[in-house]
DOROLUM-981675 format. One record per atom (N, C-alpha, C): x, y, z negated; residue number from 1; atom name. Coordinates in nm, 3 decimals. Each point is the difference from the previous one (the first is absolute). Example, Ala and Ser with C-alpha at 12.3 -4.5 7.8 and 13.67 -1.06 7.14 Angstrom:
+---------+---------+---------+-----+------+
|       X |       Y |       Z | seq | atom |
+---------+---------+---------+-----+------+
|   1.319 |  -0.569 |  -0.780 |   1 |    N |
|  -0.089 |   0.119 |   0.000 |   1 |   CA |
|   0.090 |   0.120 |   0.000 |   1 |    C |
|  -0.035 |   0.105 |   0.072 |   2 |    N |
|   0.082 |   0.119 |  -0.006 |   2 |   CA |
|  -0.077 |   0.109 |  -0.073 |   2 |    C |
+---------+---------+---------+-----+------+
//
This chain:
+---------+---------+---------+-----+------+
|       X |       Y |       Z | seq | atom |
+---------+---------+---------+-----+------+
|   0.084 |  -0.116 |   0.000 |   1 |    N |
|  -0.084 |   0.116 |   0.000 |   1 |   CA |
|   0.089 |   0.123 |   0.000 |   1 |    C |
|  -0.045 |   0.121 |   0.049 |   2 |    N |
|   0.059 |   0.111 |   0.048 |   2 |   CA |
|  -0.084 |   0.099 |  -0.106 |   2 |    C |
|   0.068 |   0.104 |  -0.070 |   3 |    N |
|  -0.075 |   0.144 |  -0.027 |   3 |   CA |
|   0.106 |   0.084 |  -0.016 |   3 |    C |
|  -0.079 |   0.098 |   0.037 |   4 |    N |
|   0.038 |   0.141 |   0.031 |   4 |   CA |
|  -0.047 |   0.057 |  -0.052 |   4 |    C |
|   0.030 |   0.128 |  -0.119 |   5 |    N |
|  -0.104 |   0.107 |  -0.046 |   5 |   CA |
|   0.033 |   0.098 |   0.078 |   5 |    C |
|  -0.102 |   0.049 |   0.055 |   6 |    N |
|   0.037 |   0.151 |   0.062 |   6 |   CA |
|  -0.100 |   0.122 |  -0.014 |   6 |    C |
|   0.019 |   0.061 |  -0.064 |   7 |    N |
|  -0.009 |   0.172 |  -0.097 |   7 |   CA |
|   0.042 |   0.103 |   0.041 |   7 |    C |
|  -0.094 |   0.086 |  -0.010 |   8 |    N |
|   0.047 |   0.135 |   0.024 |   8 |   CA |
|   0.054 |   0.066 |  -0.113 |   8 |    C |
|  -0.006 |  -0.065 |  -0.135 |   9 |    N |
|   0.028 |   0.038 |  -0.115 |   9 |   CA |
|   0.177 |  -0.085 |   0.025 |   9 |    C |
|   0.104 |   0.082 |  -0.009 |  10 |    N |
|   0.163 |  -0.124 |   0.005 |  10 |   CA |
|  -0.007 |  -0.037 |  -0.138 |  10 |    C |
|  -0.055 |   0.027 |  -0.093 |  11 |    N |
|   0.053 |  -0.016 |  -0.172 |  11 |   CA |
|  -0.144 |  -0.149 |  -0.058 |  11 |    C |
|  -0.095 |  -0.035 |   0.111 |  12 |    N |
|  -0.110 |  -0.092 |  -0.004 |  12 |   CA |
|   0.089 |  -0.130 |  -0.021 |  12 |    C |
|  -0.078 |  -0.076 |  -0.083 |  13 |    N |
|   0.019 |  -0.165 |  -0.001 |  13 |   CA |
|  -0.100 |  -0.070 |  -0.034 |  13 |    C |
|   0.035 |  -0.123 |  -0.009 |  14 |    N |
|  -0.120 |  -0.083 |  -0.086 |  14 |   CA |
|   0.075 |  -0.116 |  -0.032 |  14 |    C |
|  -0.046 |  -0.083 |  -0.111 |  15 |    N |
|   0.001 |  -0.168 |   0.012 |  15 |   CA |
|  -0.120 |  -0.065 |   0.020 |  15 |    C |
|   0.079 |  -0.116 |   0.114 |  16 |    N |
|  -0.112 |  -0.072 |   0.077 |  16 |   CA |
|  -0.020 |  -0.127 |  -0.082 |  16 |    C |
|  -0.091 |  -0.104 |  -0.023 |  17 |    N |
|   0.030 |  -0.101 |  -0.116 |  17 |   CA |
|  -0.120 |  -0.089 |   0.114 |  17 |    C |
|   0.071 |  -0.109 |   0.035 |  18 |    N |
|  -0.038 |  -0.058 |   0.099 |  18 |   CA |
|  -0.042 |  -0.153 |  -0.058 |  18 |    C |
|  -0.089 |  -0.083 |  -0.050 |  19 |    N |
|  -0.051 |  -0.164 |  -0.044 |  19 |   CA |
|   0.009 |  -0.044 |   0.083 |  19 |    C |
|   0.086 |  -0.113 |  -0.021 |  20 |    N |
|   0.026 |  -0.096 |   0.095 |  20 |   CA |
|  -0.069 |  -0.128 |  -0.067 |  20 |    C |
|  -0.062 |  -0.090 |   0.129 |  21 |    N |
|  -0.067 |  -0.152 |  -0.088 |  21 |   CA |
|   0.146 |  -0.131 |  -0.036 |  21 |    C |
|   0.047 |   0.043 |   0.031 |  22 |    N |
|   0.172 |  -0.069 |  -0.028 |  22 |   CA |
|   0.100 |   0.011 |  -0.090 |  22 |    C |
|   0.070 |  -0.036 |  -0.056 |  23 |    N |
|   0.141 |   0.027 |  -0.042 |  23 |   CA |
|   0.142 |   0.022 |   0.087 |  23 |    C |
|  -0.061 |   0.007 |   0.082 |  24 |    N |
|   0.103 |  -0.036 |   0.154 |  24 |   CA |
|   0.113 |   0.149 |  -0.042 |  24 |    C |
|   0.104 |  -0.009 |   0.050 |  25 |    N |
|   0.095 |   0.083 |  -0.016 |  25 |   CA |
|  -0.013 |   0.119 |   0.075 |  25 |    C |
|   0.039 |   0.111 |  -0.032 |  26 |    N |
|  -0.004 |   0.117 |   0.086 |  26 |   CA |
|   0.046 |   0.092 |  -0.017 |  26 |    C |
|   0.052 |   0.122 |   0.094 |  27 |    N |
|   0.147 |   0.065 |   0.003 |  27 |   CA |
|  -0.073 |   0.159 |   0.079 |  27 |    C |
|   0.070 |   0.080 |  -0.112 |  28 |    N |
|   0.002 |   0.114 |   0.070 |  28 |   CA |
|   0.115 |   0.088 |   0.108 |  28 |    C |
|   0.002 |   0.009 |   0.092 |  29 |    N |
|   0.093 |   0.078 |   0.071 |  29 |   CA |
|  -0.011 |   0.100 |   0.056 |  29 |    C |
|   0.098 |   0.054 |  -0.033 |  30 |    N |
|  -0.010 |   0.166 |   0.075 |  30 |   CA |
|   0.142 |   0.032 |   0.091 |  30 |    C |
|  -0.077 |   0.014 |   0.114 |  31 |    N |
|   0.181 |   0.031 |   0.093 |  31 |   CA |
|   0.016 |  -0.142 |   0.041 |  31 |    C |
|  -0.064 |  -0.148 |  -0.028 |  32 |    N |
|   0.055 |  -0.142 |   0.048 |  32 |   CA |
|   0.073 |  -0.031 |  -0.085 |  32 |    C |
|   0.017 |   0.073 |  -0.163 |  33 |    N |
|   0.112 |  -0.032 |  -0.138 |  33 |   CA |
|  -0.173 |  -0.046 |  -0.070 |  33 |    C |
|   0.053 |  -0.106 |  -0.113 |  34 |    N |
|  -0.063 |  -0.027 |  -0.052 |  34 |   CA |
|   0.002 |   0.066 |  -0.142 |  34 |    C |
|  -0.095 |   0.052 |  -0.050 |  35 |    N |
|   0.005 |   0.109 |  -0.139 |  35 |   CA |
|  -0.059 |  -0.117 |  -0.099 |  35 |    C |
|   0.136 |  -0.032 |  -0.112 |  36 |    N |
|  -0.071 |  -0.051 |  -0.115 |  36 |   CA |
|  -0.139 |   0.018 |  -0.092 |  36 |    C |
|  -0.002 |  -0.088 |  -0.053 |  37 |    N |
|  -0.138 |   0.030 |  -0.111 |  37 |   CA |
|   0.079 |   0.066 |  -0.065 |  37 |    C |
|  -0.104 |   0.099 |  -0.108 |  38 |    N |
|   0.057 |   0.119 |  -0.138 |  38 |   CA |
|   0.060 |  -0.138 |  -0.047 |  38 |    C |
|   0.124 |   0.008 |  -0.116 |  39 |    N |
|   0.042 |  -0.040 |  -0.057 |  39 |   CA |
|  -0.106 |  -0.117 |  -0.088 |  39 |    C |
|   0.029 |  -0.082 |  -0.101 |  40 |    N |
|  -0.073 |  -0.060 |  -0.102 |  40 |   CA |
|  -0.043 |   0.088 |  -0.165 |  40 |    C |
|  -0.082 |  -0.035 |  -0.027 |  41 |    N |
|  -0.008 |   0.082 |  -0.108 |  41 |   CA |
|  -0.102 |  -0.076 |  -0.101 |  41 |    C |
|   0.085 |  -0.067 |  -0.095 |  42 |    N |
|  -0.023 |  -0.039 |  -0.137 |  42 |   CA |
|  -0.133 |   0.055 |  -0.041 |  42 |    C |
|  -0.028 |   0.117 |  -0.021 |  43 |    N |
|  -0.088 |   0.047 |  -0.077 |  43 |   CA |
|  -0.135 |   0.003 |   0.025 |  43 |    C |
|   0.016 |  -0.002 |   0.177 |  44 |    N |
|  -0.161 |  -0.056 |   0.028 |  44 |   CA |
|  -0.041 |  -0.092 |  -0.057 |  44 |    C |
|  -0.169 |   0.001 |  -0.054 |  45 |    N |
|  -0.013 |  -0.150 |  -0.057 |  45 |   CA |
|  -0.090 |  -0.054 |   0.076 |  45 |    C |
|   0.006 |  -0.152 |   0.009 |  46 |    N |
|   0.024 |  -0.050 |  -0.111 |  46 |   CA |
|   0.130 |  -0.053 |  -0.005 |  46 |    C |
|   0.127 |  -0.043 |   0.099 |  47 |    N |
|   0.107 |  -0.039 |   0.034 |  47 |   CA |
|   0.090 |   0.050 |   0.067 |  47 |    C |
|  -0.005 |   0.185 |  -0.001 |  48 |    N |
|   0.018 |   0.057 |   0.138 |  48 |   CA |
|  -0.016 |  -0.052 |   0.112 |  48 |    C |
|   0.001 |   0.105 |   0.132 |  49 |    N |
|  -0.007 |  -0.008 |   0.103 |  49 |   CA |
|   0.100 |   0.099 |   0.120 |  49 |    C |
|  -0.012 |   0.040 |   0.093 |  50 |    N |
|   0.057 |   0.109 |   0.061 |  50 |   CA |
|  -0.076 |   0.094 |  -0.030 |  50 |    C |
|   0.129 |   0.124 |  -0.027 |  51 |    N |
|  -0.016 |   0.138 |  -0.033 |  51 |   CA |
|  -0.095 |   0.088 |   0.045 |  51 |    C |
|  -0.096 |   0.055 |  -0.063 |  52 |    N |
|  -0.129 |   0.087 |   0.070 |  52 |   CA |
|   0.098 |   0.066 |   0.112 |  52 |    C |
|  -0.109 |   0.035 |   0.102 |  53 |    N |
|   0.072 |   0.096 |   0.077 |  53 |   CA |
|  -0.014 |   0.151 |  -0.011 |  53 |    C |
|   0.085 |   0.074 |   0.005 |  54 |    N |
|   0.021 |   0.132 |  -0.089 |  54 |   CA |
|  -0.022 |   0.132 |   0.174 |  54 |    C |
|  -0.021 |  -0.079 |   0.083 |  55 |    N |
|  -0.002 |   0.102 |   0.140 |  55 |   CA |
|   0.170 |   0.112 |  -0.008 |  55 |    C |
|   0.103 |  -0.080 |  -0.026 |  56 |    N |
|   0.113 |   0.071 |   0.032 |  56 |   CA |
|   0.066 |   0.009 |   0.150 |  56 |    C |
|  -0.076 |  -0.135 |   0.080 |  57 |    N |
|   0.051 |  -0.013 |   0.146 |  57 |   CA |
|  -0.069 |  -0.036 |   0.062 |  57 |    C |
|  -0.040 |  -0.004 |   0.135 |  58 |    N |
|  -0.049 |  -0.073 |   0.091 |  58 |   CA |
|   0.111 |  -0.156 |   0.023 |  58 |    C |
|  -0.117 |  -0.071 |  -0.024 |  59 |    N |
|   0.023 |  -0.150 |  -0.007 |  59 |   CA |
|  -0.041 |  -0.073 |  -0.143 |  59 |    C |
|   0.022 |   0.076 |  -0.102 |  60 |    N |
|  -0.001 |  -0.031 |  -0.134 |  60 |   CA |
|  -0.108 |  -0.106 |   0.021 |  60 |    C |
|   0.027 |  -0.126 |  -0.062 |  61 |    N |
|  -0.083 |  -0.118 |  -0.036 |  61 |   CA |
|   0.002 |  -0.076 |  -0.098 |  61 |    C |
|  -0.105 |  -0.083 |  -0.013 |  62 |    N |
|  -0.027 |  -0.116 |  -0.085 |  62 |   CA |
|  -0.073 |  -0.090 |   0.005 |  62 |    C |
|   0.023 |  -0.123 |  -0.089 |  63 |    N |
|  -0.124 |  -0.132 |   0.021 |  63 |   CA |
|  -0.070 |   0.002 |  -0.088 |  63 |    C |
|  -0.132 |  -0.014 |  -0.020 |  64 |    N |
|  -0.008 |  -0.071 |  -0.119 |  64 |   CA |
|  -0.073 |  -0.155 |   0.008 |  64 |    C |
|   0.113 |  -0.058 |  -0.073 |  65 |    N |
|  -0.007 |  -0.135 |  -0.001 |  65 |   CA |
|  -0.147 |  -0.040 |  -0.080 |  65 |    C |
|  -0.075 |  -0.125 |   0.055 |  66 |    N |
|  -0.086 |  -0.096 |  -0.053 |  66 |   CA |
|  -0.182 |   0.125 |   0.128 |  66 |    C |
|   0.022 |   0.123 |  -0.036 |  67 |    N |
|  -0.086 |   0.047 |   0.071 |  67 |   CA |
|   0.020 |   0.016 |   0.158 |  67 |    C |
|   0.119 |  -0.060 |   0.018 |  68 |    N |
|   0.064 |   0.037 |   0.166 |  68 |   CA |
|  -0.040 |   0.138 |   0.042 |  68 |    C |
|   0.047 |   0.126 |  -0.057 |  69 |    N |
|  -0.023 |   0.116 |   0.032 |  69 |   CA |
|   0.134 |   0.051 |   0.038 |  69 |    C |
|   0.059 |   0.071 |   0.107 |  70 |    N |
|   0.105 |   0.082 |   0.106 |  70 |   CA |
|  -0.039 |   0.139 |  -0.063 |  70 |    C |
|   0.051 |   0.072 |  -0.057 |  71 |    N |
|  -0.021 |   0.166 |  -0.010 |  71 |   CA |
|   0.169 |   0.075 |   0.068 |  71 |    C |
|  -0.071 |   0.102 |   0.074 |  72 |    N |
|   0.104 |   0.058 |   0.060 |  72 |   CA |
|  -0.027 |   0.160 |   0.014 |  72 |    C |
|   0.139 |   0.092 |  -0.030 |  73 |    N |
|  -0.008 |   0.167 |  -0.013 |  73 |   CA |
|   0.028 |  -0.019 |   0.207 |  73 |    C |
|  -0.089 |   0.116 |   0.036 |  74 |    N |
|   0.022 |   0.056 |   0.155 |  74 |   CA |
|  -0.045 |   0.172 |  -0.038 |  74 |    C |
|   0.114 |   0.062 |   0.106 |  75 |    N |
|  -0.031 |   0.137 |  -0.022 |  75 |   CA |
|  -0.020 |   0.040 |   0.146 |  75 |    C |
|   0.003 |   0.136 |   0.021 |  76 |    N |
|   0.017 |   0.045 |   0.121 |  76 |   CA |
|   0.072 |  -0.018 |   0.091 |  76 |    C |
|  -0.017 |  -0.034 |   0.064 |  77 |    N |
|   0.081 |  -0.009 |   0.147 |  77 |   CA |
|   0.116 |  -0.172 |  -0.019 |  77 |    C |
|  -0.069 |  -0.095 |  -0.113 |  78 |    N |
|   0.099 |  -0.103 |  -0.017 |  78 |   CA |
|  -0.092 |  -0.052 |   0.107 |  78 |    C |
|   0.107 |  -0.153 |   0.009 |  79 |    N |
|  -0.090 |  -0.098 |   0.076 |  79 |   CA |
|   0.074 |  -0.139 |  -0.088 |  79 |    C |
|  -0.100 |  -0.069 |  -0.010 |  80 |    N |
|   0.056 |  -0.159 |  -0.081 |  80 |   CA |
|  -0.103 |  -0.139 |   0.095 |  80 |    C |
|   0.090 |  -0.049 |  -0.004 |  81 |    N |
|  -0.039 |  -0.148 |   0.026 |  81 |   CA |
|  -0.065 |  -0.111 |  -0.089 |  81 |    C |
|  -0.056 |  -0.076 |  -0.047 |  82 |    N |
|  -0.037 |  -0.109 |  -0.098 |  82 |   CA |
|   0.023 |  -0.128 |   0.092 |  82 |    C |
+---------+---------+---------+-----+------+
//
């Protein structure tokens, strides 16, 4: 899958949070580089998970495991792949 945000506002973003019926693996890229998940983080509970996403970049992602949910930061003028 392909998105593009495109705004007349340059400072616009969003996170997209996409359910998948799978556990199947999946990768964000921007540029044809693949952008890690946020780091791990202990403190989520109940076992942590990956790091909320904080909208610092276009690409910014995460899983969350057992709900098969993809969340991803896109701003203006990015383009990302899934």
């Amino acid at each position: 899958m392909k998105y593009e945000f495109i705004s007349e506002t340059p400072k616009a973003g969003m996170t997209v949070k996409i359910a998948y019926p799978s556990a199947l693996s999946r990768s964000v890229l921007k540029d044809g580089e693949i952008i890690e998940y946020n780091t791990w983080d202990k403190t989520i509970p109940p076992n942590g998970m990956y790091g909320v996403i904080t909208q610092s970049a276009c690409g910014e992602n995460r899983y969350i495991g057992v709900k098969n949910i993809l969340e991803f930061y896109i701003d203006a003028g990015c383009r990302l792949d899934v």
